[in-house]
mmCIF file of the N, C-alpha and C atoms, coordinates in Angstrom:
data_MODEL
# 
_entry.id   MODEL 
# 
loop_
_atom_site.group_PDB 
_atom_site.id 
_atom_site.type_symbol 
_atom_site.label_atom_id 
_atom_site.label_alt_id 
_atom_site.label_comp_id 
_atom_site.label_asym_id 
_atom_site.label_entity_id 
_atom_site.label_seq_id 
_atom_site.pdbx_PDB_ins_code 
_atom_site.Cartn_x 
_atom_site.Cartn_y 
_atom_site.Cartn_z 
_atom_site.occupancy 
_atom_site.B_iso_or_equiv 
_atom_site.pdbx_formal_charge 
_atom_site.auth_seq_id 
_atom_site.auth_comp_id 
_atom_site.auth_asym_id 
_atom_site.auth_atom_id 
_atom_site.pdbx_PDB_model_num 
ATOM 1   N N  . UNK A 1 1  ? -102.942 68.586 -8.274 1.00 0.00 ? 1  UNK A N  1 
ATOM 2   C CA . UNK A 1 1  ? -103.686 67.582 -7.551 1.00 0.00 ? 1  UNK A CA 1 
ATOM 3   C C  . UNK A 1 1  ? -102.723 66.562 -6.975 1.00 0.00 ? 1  UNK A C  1 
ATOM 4   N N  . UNK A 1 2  ? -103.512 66.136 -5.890 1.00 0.00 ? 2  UNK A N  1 
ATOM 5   C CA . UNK A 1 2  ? -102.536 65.138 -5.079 1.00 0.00 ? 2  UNK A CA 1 
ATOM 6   C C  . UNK A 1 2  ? -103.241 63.963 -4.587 1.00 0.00 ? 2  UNK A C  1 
ATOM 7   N N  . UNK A 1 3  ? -102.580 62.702 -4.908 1.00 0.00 ? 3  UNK A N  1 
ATOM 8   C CA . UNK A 1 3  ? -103.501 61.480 -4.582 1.00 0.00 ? 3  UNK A CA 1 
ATOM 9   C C  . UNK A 1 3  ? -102.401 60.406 -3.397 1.00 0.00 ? 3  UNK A C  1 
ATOM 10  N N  . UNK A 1 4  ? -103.492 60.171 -2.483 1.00 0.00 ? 4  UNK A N  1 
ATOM 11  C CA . UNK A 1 4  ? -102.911 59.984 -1.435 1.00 0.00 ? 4  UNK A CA 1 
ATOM 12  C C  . UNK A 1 4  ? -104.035 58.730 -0.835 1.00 0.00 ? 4  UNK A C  1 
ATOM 13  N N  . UNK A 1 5  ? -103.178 57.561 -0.951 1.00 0.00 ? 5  UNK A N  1 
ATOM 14  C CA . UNK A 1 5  ? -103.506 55.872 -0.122 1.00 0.00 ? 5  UNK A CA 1 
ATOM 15  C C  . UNK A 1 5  ? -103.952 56.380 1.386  1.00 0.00 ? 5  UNK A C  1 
ATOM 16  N N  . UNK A 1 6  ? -105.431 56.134 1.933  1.00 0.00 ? 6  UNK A N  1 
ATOM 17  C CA . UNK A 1 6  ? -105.627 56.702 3.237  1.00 0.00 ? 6  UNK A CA 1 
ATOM 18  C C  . UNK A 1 6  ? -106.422 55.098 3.786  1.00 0.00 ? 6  UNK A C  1 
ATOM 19  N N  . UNK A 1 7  ? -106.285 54.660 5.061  1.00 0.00 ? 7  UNK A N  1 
ATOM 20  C CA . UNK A 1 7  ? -107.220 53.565 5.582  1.00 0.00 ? 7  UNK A CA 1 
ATOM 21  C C  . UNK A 1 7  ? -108.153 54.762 6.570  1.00 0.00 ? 7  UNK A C  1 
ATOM 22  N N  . UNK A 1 8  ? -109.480 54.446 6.113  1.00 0.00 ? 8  UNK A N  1 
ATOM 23  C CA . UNK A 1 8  ? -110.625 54.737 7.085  1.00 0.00 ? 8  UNK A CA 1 
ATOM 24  C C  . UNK A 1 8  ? -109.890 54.599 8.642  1.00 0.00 ? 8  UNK A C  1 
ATOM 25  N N  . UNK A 1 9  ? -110.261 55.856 9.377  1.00 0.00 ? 9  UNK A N  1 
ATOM 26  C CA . UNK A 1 9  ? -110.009 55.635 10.837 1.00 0.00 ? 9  UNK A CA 1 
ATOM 27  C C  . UNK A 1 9  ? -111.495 54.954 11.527 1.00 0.00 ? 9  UNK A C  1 
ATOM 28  N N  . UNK A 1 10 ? -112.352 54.797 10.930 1.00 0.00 ? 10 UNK A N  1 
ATOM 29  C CA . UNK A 1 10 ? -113.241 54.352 11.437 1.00 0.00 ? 10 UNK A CA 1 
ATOM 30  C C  . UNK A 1 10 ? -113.397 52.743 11.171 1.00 0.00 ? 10 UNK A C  1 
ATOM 31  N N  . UNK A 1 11 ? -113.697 52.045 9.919  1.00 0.00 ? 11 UNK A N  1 
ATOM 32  C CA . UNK A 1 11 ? -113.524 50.618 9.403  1.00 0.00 ? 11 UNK A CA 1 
ATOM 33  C C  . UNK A 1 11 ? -112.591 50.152 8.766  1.00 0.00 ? 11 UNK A C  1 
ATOM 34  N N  . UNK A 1 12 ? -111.148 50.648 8.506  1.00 0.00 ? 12 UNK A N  1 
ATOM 35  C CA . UNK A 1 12 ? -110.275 50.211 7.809  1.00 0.00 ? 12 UNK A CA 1 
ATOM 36  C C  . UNK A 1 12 ? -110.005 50.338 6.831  1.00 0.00 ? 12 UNK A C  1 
ATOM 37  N N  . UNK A 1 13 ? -110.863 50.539 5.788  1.00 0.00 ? 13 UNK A N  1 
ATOM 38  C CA . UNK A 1 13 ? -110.975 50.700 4.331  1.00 0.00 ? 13 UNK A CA 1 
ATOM 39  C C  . UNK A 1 13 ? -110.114 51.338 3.848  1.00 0.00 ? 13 UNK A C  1 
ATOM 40  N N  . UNK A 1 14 ? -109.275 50.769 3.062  1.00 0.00 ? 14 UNK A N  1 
ATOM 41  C CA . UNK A 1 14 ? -108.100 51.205 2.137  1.00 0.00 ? 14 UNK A CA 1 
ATOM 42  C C  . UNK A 1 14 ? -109.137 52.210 0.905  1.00 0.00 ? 14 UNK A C  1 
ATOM 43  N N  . UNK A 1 15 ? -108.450 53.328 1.137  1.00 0.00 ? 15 UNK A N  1 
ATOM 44  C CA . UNK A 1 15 ? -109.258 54.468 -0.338 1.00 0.00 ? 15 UNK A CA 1 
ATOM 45  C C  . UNK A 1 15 ? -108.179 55.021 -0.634 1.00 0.00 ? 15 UNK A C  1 
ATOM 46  N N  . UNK A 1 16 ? -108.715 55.699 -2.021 1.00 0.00 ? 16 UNK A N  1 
ATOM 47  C CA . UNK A 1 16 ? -107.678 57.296 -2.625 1.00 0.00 ? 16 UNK A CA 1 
ATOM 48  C C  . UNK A 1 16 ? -108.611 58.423 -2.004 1.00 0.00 ? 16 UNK A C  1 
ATOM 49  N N  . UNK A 1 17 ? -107.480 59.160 -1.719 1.00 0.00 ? 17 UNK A N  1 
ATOM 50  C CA . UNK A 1 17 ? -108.355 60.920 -1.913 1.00 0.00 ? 17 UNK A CA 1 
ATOM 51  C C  . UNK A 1 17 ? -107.473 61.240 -2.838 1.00 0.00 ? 17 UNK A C  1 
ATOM 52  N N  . UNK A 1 18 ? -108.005 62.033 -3.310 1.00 0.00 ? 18 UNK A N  1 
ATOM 53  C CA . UNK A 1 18 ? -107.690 63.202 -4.115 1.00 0.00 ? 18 UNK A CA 1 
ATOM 54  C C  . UNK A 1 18 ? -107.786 64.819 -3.569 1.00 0.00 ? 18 UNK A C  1 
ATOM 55  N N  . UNK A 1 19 ? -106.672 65.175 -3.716 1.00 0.00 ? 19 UNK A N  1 
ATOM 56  C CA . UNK A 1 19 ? -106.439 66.694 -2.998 1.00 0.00 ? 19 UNK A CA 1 
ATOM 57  C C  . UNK A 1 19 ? -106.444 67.635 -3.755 1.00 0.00 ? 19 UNK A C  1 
ATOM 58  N N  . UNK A 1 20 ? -106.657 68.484 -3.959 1.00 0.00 ? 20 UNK A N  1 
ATOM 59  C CA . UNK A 1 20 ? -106.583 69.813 -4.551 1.00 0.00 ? 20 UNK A CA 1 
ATOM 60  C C  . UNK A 1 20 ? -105.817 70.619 -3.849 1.00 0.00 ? 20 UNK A C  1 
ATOM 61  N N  . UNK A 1 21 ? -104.557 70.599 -4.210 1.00 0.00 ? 21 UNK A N  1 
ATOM 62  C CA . UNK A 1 21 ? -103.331 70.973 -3.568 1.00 0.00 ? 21 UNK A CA 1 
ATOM 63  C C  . UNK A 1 21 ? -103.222 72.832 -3.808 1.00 0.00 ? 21 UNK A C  1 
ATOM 64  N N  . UNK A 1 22 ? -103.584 74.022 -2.961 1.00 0.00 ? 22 UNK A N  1 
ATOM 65  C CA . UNK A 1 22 ? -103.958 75.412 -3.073 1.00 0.00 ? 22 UNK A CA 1 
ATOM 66  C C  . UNK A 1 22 ? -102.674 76.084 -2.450 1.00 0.00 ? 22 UNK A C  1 
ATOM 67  N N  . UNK A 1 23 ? -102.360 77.223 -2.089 1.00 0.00 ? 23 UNK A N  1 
ATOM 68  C CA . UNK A 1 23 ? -101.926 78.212 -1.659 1.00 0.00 ? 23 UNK A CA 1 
ATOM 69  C C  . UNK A 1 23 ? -102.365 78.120 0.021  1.00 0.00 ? 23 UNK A C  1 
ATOM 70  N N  . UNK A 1 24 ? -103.796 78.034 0.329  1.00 0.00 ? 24 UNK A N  1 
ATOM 71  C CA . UNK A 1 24 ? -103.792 78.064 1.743  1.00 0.00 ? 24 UNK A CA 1 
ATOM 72  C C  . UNK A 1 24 ? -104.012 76.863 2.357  1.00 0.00 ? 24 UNK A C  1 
ATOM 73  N N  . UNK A 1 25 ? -104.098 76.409 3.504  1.00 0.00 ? 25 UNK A N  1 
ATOM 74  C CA . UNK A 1 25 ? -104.289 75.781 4.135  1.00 0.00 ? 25 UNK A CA 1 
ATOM 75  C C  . UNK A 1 25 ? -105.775 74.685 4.397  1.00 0.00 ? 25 UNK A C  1 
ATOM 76  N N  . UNK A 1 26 ? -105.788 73.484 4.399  1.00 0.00 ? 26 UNK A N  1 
ATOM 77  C CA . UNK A 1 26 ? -107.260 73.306 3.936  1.00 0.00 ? 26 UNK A CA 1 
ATOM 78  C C  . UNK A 1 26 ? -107.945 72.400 5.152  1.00 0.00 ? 26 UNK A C  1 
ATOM 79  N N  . UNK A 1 27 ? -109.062 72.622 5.242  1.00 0.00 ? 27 UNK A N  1 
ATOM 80  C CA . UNK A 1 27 ? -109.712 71.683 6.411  1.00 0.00 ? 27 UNK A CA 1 
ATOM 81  C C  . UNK A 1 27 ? -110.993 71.364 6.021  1.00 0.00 ? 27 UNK A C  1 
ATOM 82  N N  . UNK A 1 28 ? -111.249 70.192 5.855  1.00 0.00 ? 28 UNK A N  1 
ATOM 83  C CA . UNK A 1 28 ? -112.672 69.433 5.412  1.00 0.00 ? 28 UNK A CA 1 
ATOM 84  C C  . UNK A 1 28 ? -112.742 68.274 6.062  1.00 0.00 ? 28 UNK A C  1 
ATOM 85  N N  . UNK A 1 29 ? -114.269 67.986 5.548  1.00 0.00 ? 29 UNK A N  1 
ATOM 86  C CA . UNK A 1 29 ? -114.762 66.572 6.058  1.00 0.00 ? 29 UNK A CA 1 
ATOM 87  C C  . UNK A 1 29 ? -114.775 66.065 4.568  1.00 0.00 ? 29 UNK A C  1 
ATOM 88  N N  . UNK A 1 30 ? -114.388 64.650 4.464  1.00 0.00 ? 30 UNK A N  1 
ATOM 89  C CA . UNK A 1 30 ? -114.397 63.706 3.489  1.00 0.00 ? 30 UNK A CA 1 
ATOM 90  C C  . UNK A 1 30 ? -115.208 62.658 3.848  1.00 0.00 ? 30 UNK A C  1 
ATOM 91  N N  . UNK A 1 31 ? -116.745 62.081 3.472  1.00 0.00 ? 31 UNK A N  1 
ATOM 92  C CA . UNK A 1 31 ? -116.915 60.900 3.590  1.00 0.00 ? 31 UNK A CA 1 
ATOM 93  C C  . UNK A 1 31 ? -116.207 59.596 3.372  1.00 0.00 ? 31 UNK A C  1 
ATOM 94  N N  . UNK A 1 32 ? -115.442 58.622 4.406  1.00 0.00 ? 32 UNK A N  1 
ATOM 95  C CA . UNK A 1 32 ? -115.552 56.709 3.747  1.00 0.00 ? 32 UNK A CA 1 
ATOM 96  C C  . UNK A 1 32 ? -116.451 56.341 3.022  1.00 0.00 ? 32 UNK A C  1 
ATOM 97  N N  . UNK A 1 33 ? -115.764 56.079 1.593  1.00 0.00 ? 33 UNK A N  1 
ATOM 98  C CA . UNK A 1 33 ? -116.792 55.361 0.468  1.00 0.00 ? 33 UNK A CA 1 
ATOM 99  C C  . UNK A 1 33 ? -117.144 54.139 1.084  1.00 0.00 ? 33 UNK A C  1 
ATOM 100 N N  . UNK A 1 34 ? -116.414 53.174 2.212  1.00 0.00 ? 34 UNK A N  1 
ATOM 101 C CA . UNK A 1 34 ? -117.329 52.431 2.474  1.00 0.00 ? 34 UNK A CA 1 
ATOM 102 C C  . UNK A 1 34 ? -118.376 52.092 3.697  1.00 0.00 ? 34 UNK A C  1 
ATOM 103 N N  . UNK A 1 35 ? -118.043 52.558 4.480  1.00 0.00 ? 35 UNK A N  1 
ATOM 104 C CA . UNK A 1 35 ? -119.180 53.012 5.549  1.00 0.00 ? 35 UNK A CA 1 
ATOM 105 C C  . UNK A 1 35 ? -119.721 54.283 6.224  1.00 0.00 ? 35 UNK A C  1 
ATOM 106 N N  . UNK A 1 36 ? -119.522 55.608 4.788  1.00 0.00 ? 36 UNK A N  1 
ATOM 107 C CA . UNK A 1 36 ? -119.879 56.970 5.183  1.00 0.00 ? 36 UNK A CA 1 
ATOM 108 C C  . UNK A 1 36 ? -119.256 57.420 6.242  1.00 0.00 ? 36 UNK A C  1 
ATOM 109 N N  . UNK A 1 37 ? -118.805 57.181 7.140  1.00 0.00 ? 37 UNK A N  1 
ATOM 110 C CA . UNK A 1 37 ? -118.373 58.281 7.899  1.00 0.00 ? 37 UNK A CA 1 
ATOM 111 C C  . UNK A 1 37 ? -117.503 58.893 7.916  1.00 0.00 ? 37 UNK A C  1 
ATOM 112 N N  . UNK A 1 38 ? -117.471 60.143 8.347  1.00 0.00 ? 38 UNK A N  1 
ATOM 113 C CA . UNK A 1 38 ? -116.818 61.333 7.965  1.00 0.00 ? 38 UNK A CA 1 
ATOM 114 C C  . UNK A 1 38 ? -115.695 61.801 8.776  1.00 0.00 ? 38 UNK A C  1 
ATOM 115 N N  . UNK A 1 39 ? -114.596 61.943 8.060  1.00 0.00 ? 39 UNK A N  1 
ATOM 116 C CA . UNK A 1 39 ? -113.399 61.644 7.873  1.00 0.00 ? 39 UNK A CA 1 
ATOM 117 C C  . UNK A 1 39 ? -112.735 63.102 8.114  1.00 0.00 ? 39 UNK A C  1 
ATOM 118 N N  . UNK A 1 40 ? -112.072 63.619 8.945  1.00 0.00 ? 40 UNK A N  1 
ATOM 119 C CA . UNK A 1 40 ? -111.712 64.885 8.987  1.00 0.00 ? 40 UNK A CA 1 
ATOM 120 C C  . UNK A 1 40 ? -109.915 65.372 8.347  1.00 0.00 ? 40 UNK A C  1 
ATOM 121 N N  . UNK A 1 41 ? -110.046 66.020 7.113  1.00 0.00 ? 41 UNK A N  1 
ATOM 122 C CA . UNK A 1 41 ? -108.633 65.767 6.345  1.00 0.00 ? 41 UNK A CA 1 
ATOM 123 C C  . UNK A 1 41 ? -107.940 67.773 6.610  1.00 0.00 ? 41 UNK A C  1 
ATOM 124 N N  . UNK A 1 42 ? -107.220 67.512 6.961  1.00 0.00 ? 42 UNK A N  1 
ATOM 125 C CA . UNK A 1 42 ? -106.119 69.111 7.209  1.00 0.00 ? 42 UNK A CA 1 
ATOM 126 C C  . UNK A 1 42 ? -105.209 68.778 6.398  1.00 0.00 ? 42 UNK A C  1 
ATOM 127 N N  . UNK A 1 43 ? -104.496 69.610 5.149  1.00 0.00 ? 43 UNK A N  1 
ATOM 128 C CA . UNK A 1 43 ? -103.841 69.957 4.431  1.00 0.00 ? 43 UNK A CA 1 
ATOM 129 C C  . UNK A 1 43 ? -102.970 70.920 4.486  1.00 0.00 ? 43 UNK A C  1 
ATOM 130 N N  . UNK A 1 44 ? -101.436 70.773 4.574  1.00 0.00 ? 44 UNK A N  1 
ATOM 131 C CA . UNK A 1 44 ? -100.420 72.018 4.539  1.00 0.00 ? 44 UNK A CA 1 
ATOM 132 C C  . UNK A 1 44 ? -99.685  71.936 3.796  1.00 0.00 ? 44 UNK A C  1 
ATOM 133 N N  . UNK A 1 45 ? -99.601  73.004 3.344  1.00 0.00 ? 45 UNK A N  1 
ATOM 134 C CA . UNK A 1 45 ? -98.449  73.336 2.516  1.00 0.00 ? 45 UNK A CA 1 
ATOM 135 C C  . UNK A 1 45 ? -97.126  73.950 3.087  1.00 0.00 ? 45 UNK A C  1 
ATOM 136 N N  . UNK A 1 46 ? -96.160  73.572 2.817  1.00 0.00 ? 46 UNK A N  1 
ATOM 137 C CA . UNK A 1 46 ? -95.230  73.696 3.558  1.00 0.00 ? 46 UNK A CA 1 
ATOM 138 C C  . UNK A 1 46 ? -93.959  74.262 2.497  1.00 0.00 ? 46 UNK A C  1 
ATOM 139 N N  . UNK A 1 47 ? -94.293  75.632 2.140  1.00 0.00 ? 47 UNK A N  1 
ATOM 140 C CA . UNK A 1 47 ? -93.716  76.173 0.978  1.00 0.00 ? 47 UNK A CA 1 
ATOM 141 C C  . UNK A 1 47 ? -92.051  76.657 1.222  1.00 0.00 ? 47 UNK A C  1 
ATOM 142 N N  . UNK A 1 48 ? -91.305  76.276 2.818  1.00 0.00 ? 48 UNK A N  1 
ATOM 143 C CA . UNK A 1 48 ? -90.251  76.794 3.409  1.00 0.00 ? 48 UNK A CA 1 
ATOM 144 C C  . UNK A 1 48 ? -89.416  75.501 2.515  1.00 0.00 ? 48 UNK A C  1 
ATOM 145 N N  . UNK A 1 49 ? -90.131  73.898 3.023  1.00 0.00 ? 49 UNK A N  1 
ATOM 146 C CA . UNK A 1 49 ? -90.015  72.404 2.976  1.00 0.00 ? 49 UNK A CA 1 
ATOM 147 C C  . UNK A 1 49 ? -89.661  71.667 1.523  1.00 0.00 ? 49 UNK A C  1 
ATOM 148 N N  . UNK A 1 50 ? -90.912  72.706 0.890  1.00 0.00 ? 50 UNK A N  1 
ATOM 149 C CA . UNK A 1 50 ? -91.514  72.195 -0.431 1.00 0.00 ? 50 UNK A CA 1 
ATOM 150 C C  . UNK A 1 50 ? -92.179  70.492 0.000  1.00 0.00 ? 50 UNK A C  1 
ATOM 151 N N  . UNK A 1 51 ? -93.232  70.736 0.921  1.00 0.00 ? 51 UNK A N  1 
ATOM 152 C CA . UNK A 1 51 ? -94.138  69.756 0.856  1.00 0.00 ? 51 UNK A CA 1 
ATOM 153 C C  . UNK A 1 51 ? -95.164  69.851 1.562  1.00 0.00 ? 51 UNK A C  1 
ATOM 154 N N  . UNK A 1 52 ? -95.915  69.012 1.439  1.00 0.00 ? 52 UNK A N  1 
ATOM 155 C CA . UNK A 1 52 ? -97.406  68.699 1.585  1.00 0.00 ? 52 UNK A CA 1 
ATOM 156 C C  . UNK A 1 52 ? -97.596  67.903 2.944  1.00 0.00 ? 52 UNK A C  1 
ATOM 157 N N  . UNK A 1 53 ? -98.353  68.481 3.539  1.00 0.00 ? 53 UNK A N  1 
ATOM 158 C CA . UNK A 1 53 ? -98.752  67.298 5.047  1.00 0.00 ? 53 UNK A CA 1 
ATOM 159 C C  . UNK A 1 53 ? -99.933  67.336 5.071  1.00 0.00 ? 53 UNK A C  1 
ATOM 160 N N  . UNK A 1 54 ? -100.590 65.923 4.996  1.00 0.00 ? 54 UNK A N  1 
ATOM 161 C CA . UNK A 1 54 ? -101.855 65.184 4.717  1.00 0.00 ? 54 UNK A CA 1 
ATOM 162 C C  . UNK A 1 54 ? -101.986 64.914 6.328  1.00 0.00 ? 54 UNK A C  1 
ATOM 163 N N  . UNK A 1 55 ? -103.260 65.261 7.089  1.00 0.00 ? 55 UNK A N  1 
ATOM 164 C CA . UNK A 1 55 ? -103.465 64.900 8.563  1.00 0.00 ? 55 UNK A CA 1 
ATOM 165 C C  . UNK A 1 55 ? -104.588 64.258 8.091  1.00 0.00 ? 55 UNK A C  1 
ATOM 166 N N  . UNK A 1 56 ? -105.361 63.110 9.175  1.00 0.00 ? 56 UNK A N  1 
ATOM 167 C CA . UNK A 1 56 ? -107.106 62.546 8.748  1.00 0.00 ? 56 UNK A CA 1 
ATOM 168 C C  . UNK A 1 56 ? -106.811 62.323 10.267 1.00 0.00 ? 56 UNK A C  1 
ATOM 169 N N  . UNK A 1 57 ? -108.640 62.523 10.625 1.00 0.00 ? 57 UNK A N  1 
ATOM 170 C CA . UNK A 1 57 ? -108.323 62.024 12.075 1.00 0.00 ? 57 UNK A CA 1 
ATOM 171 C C  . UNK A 1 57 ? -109.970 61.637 11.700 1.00 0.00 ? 57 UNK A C  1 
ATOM 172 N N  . UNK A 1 58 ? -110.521 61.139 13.343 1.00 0.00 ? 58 UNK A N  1 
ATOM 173 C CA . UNK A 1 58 ? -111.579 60.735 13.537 1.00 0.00 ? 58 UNK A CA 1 
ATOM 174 C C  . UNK A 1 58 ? -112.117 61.164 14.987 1.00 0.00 ? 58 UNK A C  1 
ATOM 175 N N  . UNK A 1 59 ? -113.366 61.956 15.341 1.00 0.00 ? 59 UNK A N  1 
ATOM 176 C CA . UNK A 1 59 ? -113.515 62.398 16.613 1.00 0.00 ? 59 UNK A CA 1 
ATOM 177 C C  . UNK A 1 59 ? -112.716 63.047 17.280 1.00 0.00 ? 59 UNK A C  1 
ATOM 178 N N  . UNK A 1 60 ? -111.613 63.990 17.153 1.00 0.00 ? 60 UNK A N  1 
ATOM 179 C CA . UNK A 1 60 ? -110.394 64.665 17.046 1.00 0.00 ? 60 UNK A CA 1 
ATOM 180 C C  . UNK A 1 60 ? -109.024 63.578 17.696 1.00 0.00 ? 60 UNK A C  1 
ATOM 181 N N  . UNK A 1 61 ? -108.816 62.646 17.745 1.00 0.00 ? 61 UNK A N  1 
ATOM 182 C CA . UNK A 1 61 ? -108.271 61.394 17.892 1.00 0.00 ? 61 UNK A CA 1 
ATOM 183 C C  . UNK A 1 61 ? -106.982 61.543 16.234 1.00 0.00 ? 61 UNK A C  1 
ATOM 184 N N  . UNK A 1 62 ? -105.851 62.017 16.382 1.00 0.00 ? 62 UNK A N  1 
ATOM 185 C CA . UNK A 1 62 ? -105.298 61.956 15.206 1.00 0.00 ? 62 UNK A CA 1 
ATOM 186 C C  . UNK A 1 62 ? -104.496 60.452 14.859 1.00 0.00 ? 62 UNK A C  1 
ATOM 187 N N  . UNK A 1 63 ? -104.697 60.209 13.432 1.00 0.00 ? 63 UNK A N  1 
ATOM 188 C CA . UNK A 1 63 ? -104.165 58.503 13.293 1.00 0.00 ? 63 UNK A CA 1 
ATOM 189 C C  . UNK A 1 63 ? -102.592 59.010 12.047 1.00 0.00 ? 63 UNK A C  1 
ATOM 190 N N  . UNK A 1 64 ? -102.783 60.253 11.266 1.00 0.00 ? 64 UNK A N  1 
ATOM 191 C CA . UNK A 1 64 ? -101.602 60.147 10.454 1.00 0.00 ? 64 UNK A CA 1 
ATOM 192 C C  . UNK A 1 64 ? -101.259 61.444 11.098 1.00 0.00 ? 64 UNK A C  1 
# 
């Protein structure tokens, strides 16, 4: 597992996610605990690197 400081692209809101760090590649929606909206998070593993790339965007608009 992987915990990762994210600000809402929508209201700002400083949160944790928590990742469930897998073998493949991951793409979900995460609700903002503080004004629900939904948060689009892409996950890679980067097993050449040995690391992890955390993307979040909003309306396909990427912010990390």
């Amino acid at each position: 597992m992987l915990n990762r400081s994210i600000d809402c692209p929508f209201c700002g809101y400083h949160m944790q996610l928590t990742i469930e760090v897998t073998d493949i590649d991951q793409d979900y929606i995460e609700d903002c605990t503080n004004c629900c909206n939904p948060i689009h998070v892409k996950v890679h593993k980067d097993e050449q690197h040995r690391s992890i790339q955390v993307f979040i965007d909003a309306d396909d608009e990427q912010y990390y």
